[in-house]
N, C-alpha and C positions, 0 to 999 in steps of 0.2 A: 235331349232338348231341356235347355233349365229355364222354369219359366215361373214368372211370378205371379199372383194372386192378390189383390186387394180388395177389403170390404171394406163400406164405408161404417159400418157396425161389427165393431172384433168380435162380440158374441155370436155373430151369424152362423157360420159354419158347426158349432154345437148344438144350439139349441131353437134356431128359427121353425117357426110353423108355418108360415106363410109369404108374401110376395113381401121384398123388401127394396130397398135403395143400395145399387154398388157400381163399384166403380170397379170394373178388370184392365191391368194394364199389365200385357203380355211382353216379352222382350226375348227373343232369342239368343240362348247363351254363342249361340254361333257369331252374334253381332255386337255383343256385352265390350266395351273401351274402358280402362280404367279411369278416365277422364269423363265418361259418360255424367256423372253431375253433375258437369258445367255444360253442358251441353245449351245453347239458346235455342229459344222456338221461334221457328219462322214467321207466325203470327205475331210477337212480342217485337222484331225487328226486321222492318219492310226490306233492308240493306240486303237481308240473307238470304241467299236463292236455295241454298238445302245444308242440312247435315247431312255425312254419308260415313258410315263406319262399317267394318268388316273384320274377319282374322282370316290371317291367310298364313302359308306353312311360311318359313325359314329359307335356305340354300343361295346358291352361286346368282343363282338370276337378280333376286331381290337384292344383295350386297352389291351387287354391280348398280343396281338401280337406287338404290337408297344411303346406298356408303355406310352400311352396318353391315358389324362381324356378317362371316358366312355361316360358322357356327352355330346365330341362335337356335334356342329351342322355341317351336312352334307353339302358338301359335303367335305370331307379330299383330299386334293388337292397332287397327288404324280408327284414324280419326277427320275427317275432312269436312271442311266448312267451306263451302263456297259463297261470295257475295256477289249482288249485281249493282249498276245503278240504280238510284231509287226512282231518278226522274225516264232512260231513255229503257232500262231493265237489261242494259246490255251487262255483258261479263266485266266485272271487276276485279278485287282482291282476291285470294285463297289462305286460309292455314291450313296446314298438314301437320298431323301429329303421331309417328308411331311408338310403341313402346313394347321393348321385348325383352329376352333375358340371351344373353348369352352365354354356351354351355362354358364356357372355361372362367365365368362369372360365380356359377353355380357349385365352381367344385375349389371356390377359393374360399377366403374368410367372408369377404362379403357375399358371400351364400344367398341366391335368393332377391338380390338387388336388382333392378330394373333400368335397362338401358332408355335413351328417349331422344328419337330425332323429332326438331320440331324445324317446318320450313316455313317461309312467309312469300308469296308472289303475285301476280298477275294470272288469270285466264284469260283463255278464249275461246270458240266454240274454231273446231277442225273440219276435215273430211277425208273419210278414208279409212277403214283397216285393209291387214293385207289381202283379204278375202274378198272384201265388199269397198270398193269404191266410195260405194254411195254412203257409208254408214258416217253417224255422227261422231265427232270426237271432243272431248275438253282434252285441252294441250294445257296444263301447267307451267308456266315458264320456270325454268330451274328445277325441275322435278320431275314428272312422267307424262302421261299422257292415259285416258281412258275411253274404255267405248260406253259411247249411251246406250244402252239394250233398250231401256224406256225413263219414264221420268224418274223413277225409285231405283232405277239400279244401276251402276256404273261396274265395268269390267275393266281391270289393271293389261295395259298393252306392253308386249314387248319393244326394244328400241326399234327392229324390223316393221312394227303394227302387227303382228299377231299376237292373238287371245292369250296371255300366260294360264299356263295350266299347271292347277292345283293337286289333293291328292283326295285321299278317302277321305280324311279330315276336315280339310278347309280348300277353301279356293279364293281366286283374287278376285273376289266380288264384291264392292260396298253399297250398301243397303239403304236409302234416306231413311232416318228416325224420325221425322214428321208426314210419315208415311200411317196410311191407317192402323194405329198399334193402341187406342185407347177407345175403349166404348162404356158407356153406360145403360143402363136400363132398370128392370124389376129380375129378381128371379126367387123361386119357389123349389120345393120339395115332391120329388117323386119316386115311384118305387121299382125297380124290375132292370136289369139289363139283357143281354143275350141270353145268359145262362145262369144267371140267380133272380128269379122274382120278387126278393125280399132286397136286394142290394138298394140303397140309399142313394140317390140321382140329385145333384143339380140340375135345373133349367137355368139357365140365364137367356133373359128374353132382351134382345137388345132395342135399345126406343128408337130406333130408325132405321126397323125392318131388316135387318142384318138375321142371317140365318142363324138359329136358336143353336147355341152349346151348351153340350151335355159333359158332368161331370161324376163322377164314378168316387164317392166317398170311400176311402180305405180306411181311414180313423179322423180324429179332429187334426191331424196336422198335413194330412197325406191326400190329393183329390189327382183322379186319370182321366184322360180325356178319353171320350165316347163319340166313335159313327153316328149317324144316322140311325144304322142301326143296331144302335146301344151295344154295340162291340168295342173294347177297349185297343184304342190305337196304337199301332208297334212301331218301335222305333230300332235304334239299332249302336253297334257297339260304340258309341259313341254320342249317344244322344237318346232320350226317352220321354214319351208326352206324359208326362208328371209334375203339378205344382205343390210345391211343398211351402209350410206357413214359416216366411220371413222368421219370427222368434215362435220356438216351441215351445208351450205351455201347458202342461196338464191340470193348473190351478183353476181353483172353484170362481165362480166370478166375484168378483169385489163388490162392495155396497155401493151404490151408484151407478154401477155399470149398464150400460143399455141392454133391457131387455126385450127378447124377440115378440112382435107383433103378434 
């Protein structure tokens, strides 16, 4: 899992002593879009009914469905905006955007260059996969069709209406990014995890009662997320609960720089 970290005070993680001001904003590299900076927030334009991004593997299925090589390399990186009316909130516009690399892209001179479908259309809300009748569907016009699992998560349909399935990797699922992924609060310093008593603890208390994260300092650029009960959490070949600091520094702090409380 690659995941990010923010304070709103860069000296915090060295040398705080006590409760401060931050801001954590977590992102799953499983759902990371190379387009993700332009990304709009739903609050900033009533037009937009969500973002939804995901990475999903490569092969036969997707090229049939997207009209990209069959060949790329995993993982196809999406991007979906859906908008509604402002006044009745019905289904409106769509952009889609994926971007991937194609292996016989990779073993040319342009080495490394990035393919990119981008579509533009209509939604609408459906009904039906091939399992469930009753389930919801957003149909794309000129593109695919999705199931709604719930309001943050859409699942990629086959042209039949069954579930496309994914592999160890990635799956065909995209994730709204105005989904709860930013918190703030105070957090403070503690001591002890499972099995070192002296090991060095983040609290981050979030201000709207959100259950307390604990973080497992490894040095100033390295923090592990921690259970309940102060166990560091395991991930897997593919992904690890570890935030690592955006630019790594081991310089002294500068004159002026905010000092901890």
């Amino acid at each position: 899992m690659n995941l990010v970290i923010e304070t709103v005070e860069r000296s915090a993680l060295r040398r705080a002593s006590g409760a401060m001001r931050l801001a954590l904003s977590i992102s799953l590299g499983l759902f990371l879009t190379t387009s993700s900076r332009n990304q709009i927030n739903a609050a900033s334009d009533p037009a937009l009914f969500g973002v939804f991004v995901g990475s999903s593997p490569g092969g036969e299925s997707i090229s049939q469905l997207l009209h990209i090589p069959a060949d790329v390399e995993p993982p196809v990186q999406w991007e979906l905006k859906l908008y509604q009316d402002q006044k009745s909130q019905s289904p409106a516009g769509y952009k889609l955007s994926c971007n991937y690399i194609a292996a016989s892209s990779k073993a040319s001179a342009k080495r490394g260059k990035q393919g990119r479908l981008e579509k533009e259309g209509v939604w609408k809300l459906g009904k039906g996969t091939k399992f469930n009748p009753e389930a919801m569907v957003f149909e794309l016009d000129g593109a695919l069709s999705l199931f709604k699992v719930d309001t943050n998560i859409l699942h990629l349909l086959n042209p039949d209406r069954g579930l496309m399935v994914g592999n160890g990797g990635w799956s065909f699922t995209l994730n709204r990014t105005t989904a709860t992924d930013r918190r703030e609060g105070n957090w403070s310093i503690a001591r002890g995890t499972a099995t070192d008593p002296t090991a060095t603890v983040y609290r981050l208390e979030p201000a709207k009662g959100e259950e307390t994260l604990l973080l497992l300092k490894g040095d100033d650029d390295v923090l592990f997320f921690l259970d309940q009960k102060r166990k560091p959490l395991v991930g897997h070949a593919d992904f690890s609960y570890t935030l690592n600091r955006r630019t790594v520094s081991s310089a002294p702090l500068a004159s002026g720089e905010a000092q901890p409380r």
